[in-house]
C-alpha positions as YAML, in Angstrom:
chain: A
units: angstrom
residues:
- id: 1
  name: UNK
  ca: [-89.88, -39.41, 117.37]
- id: 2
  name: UNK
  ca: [-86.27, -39.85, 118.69]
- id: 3
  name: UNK
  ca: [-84.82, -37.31, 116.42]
- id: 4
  name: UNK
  ca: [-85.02, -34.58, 118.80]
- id: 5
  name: UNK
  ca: [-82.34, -36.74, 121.92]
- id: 6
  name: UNK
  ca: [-80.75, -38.29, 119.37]
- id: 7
  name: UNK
  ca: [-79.47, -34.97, 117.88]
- id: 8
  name: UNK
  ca: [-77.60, -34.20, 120.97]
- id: 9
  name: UNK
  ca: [-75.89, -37.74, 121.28]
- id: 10
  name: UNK
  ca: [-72.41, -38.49, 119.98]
- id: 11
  name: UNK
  ca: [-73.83, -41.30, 117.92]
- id: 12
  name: UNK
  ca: [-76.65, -39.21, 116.54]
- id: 13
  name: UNK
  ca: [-75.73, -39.66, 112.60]
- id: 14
  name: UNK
  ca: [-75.20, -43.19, 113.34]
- id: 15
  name: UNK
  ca: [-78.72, -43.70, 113.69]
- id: 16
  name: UNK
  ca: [-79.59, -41.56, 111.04]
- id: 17
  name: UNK
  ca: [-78.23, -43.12, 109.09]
- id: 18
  name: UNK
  ca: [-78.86, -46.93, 110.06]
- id: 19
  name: UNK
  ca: [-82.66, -45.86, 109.40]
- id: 20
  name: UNK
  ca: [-81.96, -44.37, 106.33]
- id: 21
  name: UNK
  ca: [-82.91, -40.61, 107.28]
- id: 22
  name: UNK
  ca: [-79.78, -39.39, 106.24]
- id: 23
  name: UNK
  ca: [-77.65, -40.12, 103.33]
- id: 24
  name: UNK
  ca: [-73.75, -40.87, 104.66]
- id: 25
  name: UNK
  ca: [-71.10, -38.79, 103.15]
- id: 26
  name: UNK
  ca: [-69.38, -40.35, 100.16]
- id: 27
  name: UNK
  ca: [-65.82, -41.34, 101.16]
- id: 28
  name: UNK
  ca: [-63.00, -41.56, 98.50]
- id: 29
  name: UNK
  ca: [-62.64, -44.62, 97.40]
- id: 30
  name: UNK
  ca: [-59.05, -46.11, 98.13]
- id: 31
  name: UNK
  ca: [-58.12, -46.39, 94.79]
- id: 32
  name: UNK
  ca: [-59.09, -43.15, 93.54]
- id: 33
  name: UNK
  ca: [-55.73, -41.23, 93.62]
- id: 34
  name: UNK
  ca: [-56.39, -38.46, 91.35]
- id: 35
  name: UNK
  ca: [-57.73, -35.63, 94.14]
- id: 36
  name: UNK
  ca: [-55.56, -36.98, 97.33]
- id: 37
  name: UNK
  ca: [-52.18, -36.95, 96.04]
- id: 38
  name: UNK
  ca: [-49.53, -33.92, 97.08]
- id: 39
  name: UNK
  ca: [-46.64, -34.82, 94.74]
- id: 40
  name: UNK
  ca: [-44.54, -32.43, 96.65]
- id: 41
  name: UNK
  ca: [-45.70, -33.90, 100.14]
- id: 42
  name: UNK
  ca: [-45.52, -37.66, 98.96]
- id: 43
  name: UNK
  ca: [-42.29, -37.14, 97.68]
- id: 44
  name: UNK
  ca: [-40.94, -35.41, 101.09]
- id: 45
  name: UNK
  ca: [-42.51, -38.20, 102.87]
- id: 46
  name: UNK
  ca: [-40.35, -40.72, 100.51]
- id: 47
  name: UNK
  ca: [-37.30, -39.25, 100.85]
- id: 48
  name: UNK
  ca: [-37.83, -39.13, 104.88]
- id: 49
  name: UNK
  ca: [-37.93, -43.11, 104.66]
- id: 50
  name: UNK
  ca: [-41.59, -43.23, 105.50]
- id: 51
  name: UNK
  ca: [-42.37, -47.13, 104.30]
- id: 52
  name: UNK
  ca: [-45.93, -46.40, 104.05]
- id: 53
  name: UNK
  ca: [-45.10, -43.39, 101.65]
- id: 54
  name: UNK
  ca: [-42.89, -45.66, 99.75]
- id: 55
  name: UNK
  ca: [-45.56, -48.29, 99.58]
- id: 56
  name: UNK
  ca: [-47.95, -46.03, 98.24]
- id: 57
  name: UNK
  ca: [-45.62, -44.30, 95.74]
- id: 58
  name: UNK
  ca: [-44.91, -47.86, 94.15]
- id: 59
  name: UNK
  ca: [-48.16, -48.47, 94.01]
- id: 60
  name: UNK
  ca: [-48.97, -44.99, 92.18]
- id: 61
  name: UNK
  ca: [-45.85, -46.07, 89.56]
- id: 62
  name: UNK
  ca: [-47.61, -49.44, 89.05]
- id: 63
  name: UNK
  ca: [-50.77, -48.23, 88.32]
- id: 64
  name: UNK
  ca: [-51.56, -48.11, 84.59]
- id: 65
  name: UNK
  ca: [-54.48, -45.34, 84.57]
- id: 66
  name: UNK
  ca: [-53.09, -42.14, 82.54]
- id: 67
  name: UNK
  ca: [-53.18, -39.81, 85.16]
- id: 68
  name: UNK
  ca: [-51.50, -42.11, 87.72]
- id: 69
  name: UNK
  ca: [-48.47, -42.51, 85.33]
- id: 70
  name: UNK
  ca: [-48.38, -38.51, 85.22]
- id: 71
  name: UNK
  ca: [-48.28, -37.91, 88.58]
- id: 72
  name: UNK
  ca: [-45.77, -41.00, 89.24]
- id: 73
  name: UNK
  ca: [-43.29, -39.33, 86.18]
- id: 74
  name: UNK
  ca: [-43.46, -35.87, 88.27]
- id: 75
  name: UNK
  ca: [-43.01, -37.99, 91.48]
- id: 76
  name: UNK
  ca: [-39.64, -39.56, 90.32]
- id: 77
  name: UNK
  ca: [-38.54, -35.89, 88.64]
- id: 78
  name: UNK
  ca: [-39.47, -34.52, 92.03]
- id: 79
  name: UNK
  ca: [-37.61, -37.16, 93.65]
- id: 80
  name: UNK
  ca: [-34.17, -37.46, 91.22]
- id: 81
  name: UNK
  ca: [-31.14, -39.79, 91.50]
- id: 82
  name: UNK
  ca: [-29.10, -38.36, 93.92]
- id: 83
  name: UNK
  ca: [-29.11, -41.34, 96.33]
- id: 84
  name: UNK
  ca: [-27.90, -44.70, 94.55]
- id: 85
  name: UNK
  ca: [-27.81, -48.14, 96.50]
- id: 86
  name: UNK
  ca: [-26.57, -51.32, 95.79]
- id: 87
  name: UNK
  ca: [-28.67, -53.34, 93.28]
- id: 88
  name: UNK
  ca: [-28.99, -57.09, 93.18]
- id: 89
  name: UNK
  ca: [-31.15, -59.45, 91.26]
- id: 90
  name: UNK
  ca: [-31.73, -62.75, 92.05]
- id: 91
  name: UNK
  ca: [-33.39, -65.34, 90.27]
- id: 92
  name: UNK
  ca: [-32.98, -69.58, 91.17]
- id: 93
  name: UNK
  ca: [-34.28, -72.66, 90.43]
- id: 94
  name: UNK
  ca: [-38.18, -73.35, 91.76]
- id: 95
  name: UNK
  ca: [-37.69, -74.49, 95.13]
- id: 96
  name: UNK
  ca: [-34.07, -73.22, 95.40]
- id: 97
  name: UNK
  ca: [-34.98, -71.24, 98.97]
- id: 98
  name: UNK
  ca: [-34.91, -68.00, 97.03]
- id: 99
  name: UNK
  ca: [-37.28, -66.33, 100.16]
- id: 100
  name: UNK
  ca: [-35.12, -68.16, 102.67]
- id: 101
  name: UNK
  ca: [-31.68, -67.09, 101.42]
- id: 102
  name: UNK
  ca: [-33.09, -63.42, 101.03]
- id: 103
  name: UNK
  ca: [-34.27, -63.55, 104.49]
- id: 104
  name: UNK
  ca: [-31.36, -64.88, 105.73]
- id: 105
  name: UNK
  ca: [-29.32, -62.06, 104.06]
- id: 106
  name: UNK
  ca: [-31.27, -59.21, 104.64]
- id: 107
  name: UNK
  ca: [-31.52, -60.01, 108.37]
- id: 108
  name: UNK
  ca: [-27.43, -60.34, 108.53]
- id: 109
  name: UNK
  ca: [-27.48, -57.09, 106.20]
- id: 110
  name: UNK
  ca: [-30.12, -55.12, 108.84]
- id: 111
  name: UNK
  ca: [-27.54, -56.50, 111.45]
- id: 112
  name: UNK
  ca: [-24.71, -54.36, 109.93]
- id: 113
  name: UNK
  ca: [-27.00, -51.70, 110.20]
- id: 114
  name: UNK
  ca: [-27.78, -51.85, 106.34]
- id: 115
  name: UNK
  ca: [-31.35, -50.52, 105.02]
- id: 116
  name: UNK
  ca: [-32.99, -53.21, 102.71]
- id: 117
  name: UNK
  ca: [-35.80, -53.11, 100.32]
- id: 118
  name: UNK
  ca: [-36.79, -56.39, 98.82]
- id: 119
  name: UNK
  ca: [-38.90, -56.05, 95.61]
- id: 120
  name: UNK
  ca: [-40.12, -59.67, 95.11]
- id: 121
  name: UNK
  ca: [-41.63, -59.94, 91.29]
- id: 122
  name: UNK
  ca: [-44.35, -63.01, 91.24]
- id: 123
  name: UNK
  ca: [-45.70, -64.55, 88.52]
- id: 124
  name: UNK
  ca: [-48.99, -63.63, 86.88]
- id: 125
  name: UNK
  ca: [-51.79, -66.11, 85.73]
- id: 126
  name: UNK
  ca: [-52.30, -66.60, 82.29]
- id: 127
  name: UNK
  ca: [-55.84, -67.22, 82.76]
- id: 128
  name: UNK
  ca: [-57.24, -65.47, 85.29]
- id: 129
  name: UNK
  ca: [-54.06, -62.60, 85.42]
- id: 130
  name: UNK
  ca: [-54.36, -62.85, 89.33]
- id: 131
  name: UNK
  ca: [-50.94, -62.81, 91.17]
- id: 132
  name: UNK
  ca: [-50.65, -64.73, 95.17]
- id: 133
  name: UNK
  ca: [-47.97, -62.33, 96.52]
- id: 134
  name: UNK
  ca: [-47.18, -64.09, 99.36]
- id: 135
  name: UNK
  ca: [-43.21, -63.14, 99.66]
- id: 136
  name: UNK
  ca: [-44.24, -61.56, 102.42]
- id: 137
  name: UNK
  ca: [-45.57, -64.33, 104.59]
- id: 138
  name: UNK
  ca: [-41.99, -66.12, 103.60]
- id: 139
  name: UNK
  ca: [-40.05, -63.63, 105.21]
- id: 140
  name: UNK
  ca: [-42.29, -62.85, 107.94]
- id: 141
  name: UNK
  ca: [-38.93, -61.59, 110.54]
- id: 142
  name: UNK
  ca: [-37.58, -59.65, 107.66]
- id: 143
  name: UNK
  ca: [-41.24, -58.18, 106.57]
- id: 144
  name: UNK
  ca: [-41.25, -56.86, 110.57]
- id: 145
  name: UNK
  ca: [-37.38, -55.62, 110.96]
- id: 146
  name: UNK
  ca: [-37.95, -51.80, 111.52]
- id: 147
  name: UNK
  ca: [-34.64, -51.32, 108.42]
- id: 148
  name: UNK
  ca: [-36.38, -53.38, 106.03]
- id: 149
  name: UNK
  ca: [-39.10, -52.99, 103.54]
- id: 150
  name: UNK
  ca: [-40.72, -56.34, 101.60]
- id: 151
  name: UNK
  ca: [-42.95, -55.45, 98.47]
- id: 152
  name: UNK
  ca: [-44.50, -57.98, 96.09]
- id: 153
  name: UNK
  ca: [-45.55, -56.81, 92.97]
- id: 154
  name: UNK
  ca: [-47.20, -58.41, 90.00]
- id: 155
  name: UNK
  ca: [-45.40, -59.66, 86.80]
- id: 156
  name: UNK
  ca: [-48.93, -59.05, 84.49]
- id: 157
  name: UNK
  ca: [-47.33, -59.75, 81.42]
- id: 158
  name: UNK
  ca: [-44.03, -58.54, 81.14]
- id: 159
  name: UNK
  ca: [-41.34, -61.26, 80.40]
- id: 160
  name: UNK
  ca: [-37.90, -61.69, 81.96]
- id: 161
  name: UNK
  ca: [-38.70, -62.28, 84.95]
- id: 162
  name: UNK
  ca: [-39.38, -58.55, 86.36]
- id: 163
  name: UNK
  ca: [-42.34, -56.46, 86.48]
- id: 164
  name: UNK
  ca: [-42.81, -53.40, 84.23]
- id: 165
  name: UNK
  ca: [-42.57, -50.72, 86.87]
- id: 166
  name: UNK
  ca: [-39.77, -52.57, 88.70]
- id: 167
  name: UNK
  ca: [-37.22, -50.25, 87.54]
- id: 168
  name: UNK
  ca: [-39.03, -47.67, 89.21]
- id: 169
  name: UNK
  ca: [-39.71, -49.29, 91.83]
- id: 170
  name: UNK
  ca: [-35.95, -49.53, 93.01]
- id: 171
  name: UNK
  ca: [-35.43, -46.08, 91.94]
- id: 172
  name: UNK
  ca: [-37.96, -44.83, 94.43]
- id: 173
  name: UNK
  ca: [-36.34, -47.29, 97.30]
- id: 174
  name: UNK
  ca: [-33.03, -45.67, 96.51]
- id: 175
  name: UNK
  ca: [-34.60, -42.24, 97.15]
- id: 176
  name: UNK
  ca: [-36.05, -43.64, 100.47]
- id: 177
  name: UNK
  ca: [-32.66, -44.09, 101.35]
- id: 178
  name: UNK
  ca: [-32.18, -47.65, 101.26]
- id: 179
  name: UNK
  ca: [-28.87, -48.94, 100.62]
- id: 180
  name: UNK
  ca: [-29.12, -52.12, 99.46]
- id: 181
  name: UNK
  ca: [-32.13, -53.06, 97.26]
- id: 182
  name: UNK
  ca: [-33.00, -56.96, 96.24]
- id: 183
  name: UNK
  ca: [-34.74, -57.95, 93.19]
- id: 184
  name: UNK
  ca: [-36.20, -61.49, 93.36]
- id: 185
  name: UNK
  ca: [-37.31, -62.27, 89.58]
- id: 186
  name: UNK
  ca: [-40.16, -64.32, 89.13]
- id: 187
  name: UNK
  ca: [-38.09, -67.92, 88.80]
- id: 188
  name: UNK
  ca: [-35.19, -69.15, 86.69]
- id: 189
  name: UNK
  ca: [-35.09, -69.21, 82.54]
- id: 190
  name: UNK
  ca: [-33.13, -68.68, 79.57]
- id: 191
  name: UNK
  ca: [-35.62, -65.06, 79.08]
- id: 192
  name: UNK
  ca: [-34.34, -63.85, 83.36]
- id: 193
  name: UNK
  ca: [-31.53, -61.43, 81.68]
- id: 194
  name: UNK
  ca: [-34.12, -58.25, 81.84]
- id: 195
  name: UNK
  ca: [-32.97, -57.86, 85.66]
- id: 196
  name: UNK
  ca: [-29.26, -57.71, 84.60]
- id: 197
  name: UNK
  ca: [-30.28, -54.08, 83.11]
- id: 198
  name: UNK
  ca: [-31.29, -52.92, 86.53]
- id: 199
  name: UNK
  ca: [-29.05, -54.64, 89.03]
- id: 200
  name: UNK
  ca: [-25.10, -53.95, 89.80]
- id: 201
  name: UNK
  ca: [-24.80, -57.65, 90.65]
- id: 202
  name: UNK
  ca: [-26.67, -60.72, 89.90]
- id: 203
  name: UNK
  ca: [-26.91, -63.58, 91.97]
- id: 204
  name: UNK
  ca: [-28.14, -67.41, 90.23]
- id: 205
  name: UNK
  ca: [-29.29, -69.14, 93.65]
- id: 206
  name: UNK
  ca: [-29.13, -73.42, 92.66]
- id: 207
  name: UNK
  ca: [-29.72, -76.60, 94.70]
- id: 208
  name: UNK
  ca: [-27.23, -79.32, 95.00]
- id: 209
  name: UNK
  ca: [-28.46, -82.59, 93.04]
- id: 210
  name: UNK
  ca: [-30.85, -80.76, 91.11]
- id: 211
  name: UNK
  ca: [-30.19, -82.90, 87.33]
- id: 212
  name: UNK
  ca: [-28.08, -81.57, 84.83]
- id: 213
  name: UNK
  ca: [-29.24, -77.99, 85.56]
- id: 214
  name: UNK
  ca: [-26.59, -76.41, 83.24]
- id: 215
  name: UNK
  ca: [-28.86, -78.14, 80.39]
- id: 216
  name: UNK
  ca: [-31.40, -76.34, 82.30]
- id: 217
  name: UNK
  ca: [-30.07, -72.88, 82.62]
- id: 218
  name: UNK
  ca: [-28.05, -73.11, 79.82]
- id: 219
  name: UNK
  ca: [-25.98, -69.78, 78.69]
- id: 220
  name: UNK
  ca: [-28.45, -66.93, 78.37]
- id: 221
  name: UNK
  ca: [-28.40, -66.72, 82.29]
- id: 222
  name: UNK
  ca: [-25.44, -68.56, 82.90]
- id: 223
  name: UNK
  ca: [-23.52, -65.62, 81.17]
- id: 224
  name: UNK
  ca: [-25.17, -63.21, 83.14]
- id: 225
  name: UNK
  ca: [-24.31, -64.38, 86.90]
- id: 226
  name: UNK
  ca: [-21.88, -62.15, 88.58]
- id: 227
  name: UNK
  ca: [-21.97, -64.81, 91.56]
- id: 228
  name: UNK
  ca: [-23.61, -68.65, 91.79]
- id: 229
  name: UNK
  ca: [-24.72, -69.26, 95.03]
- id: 230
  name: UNK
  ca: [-25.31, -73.20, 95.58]
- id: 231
  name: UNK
  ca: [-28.48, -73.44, 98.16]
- id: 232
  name: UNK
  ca: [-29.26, -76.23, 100.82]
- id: 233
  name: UNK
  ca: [-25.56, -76.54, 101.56]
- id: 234
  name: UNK
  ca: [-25.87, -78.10, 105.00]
- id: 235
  name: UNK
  ca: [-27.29, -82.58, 106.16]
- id: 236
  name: UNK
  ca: [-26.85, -84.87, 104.35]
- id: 237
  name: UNK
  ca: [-27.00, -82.35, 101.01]
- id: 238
  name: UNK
  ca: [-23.70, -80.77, 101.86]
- id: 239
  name: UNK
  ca: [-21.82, -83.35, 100.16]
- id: 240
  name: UNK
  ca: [-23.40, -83.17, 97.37]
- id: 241
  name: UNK
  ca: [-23.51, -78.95, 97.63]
- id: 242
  name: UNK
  ca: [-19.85, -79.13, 97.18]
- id: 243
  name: UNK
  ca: [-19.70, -81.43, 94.16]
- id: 244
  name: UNK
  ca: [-22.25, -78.96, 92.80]
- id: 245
  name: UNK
  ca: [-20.77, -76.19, 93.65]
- id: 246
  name: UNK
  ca: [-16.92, -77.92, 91.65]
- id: 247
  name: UNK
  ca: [-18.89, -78.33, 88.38]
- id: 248
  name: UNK
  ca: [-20.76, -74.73, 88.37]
- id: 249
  name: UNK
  ca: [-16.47, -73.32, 88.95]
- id: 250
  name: UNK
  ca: [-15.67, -75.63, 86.02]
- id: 251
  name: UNK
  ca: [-18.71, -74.66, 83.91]
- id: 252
  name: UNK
  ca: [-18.39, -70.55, 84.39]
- id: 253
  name: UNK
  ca: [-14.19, -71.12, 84.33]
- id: 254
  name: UNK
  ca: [-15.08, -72.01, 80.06]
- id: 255
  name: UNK
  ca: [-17.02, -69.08, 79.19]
- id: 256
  name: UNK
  ca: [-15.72, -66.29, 77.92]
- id: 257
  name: UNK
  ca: [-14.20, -63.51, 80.48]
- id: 258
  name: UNK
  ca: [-16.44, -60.79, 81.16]
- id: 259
  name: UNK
  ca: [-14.63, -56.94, 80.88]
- id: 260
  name: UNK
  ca: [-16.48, -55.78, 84.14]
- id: 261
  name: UNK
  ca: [-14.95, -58.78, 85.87]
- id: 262
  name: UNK
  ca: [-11.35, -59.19, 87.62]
- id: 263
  name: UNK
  ca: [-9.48, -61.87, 88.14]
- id: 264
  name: UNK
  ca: [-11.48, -65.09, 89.88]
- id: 265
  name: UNK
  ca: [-15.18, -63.50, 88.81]
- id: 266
  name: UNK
  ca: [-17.91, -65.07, 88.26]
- id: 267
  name: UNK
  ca: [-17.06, -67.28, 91.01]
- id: 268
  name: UNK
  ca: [-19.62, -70.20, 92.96]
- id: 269
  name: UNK
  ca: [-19.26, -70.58, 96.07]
- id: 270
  name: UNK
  ca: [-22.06, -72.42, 98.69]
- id: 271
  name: UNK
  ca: [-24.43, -71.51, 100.86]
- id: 272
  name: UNK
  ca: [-27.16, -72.37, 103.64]
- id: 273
  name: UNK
  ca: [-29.47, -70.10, 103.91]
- id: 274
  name: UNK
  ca: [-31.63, -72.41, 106.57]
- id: 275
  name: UNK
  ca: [-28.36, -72.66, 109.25]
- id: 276
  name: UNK
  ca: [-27.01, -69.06, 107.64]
- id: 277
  name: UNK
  ca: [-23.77, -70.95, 106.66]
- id: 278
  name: UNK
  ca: [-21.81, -68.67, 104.14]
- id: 279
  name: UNK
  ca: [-23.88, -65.76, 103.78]
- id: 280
  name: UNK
  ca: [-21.17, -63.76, 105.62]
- id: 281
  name: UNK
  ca: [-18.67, -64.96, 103.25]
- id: 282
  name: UNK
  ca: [-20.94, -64.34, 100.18]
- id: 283
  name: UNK
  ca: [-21.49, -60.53, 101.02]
- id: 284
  name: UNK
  ca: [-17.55, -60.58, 101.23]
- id: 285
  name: UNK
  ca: [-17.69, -61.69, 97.45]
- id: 286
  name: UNK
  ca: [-19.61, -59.10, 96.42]
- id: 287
  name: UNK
  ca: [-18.50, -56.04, 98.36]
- id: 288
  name: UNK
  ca: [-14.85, -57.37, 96.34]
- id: 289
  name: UNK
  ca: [-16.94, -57.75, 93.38]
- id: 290
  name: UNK
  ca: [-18.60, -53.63, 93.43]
- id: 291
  name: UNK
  ca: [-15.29, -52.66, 94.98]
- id: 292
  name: UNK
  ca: [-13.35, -53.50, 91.93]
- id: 293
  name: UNK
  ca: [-16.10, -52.14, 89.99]
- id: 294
  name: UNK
  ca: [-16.33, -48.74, 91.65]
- id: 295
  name: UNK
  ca: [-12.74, -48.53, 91.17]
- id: 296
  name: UNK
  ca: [-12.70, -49.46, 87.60]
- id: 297
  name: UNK
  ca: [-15.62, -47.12, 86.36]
- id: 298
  name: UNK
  ca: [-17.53, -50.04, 85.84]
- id: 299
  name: UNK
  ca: [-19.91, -49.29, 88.00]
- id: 300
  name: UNK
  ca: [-20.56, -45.95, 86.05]
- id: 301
  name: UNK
  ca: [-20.84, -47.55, 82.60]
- id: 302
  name: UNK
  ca: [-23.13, -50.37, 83.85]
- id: 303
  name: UNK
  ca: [-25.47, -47.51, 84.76]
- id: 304
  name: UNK
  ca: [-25.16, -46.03, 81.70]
- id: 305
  name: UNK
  ca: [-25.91, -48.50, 79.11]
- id: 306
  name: UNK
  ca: [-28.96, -49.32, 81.56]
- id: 307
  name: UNK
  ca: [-29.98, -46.04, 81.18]
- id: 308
  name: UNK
  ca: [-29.99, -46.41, 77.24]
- id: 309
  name: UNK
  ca: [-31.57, -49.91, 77.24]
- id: 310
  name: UNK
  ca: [-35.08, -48.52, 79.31]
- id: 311
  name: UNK
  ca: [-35.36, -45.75, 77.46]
- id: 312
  name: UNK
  ca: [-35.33, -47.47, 73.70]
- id: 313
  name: UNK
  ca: [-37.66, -49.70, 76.01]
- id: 314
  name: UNK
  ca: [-39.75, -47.31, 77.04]
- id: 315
  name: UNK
  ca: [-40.43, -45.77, 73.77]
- id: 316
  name: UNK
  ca: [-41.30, -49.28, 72.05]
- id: 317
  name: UNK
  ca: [-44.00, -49.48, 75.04]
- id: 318
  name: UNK
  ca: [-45.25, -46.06, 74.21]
- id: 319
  name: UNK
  ca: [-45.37, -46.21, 70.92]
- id: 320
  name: UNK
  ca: [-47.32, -49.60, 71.46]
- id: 321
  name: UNK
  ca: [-49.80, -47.69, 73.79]
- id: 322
  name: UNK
  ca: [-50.45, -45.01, 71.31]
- id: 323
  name: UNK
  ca: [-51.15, -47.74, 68.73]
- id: 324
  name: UNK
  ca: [-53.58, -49.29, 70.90]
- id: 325
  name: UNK
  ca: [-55.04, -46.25, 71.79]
- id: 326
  name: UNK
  ca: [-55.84, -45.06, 68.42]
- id: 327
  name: UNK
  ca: [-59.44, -46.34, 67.35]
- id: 328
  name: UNK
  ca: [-58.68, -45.93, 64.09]
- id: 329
  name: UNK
  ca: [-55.38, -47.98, 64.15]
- id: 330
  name: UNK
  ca: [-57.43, -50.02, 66.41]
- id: 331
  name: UNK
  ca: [-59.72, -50.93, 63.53]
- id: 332
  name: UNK
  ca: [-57.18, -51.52, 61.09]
- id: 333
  name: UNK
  ca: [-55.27, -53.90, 63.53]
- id: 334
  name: UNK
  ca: [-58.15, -55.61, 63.77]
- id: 335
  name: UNK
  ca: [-58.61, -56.15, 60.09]
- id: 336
  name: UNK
  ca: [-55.36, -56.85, 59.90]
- id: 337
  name: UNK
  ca: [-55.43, -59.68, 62.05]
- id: 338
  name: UNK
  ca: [-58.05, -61.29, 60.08]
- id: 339
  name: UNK
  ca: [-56.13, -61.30, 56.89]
- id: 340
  name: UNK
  ca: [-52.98, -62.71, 59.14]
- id: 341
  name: UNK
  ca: [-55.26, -65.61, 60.40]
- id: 342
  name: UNK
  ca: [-56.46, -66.46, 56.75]
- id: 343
  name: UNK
  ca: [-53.09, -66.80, 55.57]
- id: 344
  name: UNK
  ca: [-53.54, -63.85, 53.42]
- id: 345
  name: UNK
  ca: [-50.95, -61.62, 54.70]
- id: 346
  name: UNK
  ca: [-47.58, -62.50, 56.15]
- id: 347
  name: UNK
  ca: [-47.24, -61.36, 60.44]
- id: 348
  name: UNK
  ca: [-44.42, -59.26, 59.17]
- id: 349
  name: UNK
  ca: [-46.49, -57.43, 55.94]
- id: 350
  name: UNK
  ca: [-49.11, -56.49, 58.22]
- id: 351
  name: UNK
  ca: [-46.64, -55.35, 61.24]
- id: 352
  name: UNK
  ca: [-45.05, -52.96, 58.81]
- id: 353
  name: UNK
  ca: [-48.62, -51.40, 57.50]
- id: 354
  name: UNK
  ca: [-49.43, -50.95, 60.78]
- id: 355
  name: UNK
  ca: [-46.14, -48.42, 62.10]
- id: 356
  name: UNK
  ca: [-45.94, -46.81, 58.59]
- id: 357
  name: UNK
  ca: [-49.44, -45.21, 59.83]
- id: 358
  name: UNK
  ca: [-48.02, -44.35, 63.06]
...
């Protein structure tokens, strides 16, 4: 037959294999990490600012397979805190122009010569738990700027507004060498204060004639907001942007004075982040704003009691995941739920009999 030529040719195997004489090679499959990964190598890679290292050690942090979250806890030991950026959250209003202000800023940032990494949190389907991701496509000159890095990540089902890993996620930007790292939550609410343990500064991004959005907001994230940032501020809606803009001053002038503030903080000021009208002066804000901070050993305490807060959070997840794991917990949780449903057993009763056996 042809076997005898087709040896010799450079597309030989190809035909091979087309007619099924030879079986092809298995390949790893892309999401099989546990025989590729160098720690030592990845983690170089990282800390050389390689974006596609950085996009693959998020993804390794994110993943919730056993020996992933190993090799991602040697990853960040391997990797330490030495290098610290900036950290801002962000969180607005549906509809606000949260992609188009961070756009906006993180091309005047690259500008400066800054390093950015946006880490955009999106919502998760309760149904189908299926995320869209599409921050990119939003920010499509930032997502191509050669000191910028855009990645989208899932919220599954953590609440307040960030995803579970997101905390790593910045710490491995910061050891990439970014300096400035964003965190877009997942959309304004009462529950958004999770990103104030993980940011130095947190930005509430509104829209001028929005309703009564201090109803909307109300105080949990109101009292949170190092800086409001009134969107859209530019037409016919800059009227209107300034008006909004008075009443937010008014609102954040009666609350309570914040110890890791000075004088004139939390301030609102407005912006447009379509004609990039402000943005200059709101960086100006906030370098004041970490200044003082810095200064003040704010900055330094802030860090702190974040440190504290994820790990008391990380050992209620733990100790969750060890209950779950356990069949025979497993089996008595199940039971237990049956006697909650029936009425025969108070949530609380059967909570308790469930971590005295832990």
């Amino acid at each position: 037959m042809f076997v005898t030529k087709s040896l010799a040719s450079p597309w030989k195997f190809a035909k091979l294999y087309a007619f099924g004489l030879r079986a092809r090679p298995a390949r790893p499959r892309t999401g099989d990490m546990t025989y590729q990964i160098d720690i030592n190598a990845l983690a170089a890679q990282v800390a050389a600012g390689d974006r596609r290292a950085l996009a693959r050690a998020i993804t390794l942090v994110e993943s919730g397979r056993a020996d992933h979250r190993a090799q991602a806890l040697a990853l960040l030991d391997t990797l330490g805190t030495a290098r610290q950026a900036l950290r801002i959250g962000l969180s607005g209003t549906p509809g606000v122009g949260k992609s188009t202000f961070i756009e906006s800023f993180g091309m005047m940032l690259t500008g400066l010569g800054k390093r950015v990494a946006v880490l955009a949190v999106d919502p998760s389907s309760t149904r189908s738990g299926g995320s869209i991701l599409g921050d990119k496509t939003r920010m499509d000159m930032l997502a191509r700027h050669p000191l910028a890095f855009i990645r989208p990540s899932p919220s599954q089902t953590q609440l307040g507004g960030v995803a579970r890993r997101t905390r790593e996620a910045v710490a491995l930007c910061e050891a990439a060498g970014f300096d400035i790292v964003l965190i877009e939550t997942v959309g304004v609410g009462q529950s958004e204060t999770v990103v104030a343990q993980m940011a130095d500064l947190f930005l509430l991004l509104l829209a001028p004639a929005g309703g009564d959005e201090l109803q909307g907001v109300k105080r949990g994230i109101m009292e949170i907001a190092d800086m409001i940032l009134v969107n859209k501020a530019d037409g016919d809606l800059k009227p209107q942007a300034m008006r909004t803009c008075a009443d937010y001053a008014g609102a954040l002038r009666l609350l309570r004075k914040r110890p890791q503030d000075p004088e004139g903080f939390p301030k609102a000021l407005t912006v447009s982040a379509l004609e990039t009208i402000g943005i200059e002066a709101a960086w100006a804000e906030m370098q004041t704003l970490m200044a003082w901070r810095r200064d003040s050993s704010v900055w330094e305490t802030t860090r702190a009691n974040q440190a504290r807060y994820w790990f008391a959070e990380e050992v209620r997840l733990q100790l969750l995941a060890r209950i779950a794991a356990d069949p025979d917990l497993g089996a008595r949780m199940t039971a237990l739920e049956k006697e909650v449903a029936a009425g025969r057993m108070t949530p609380a009763a059967a909570a308790a009999e469930v971590v005295s056996k832990t």
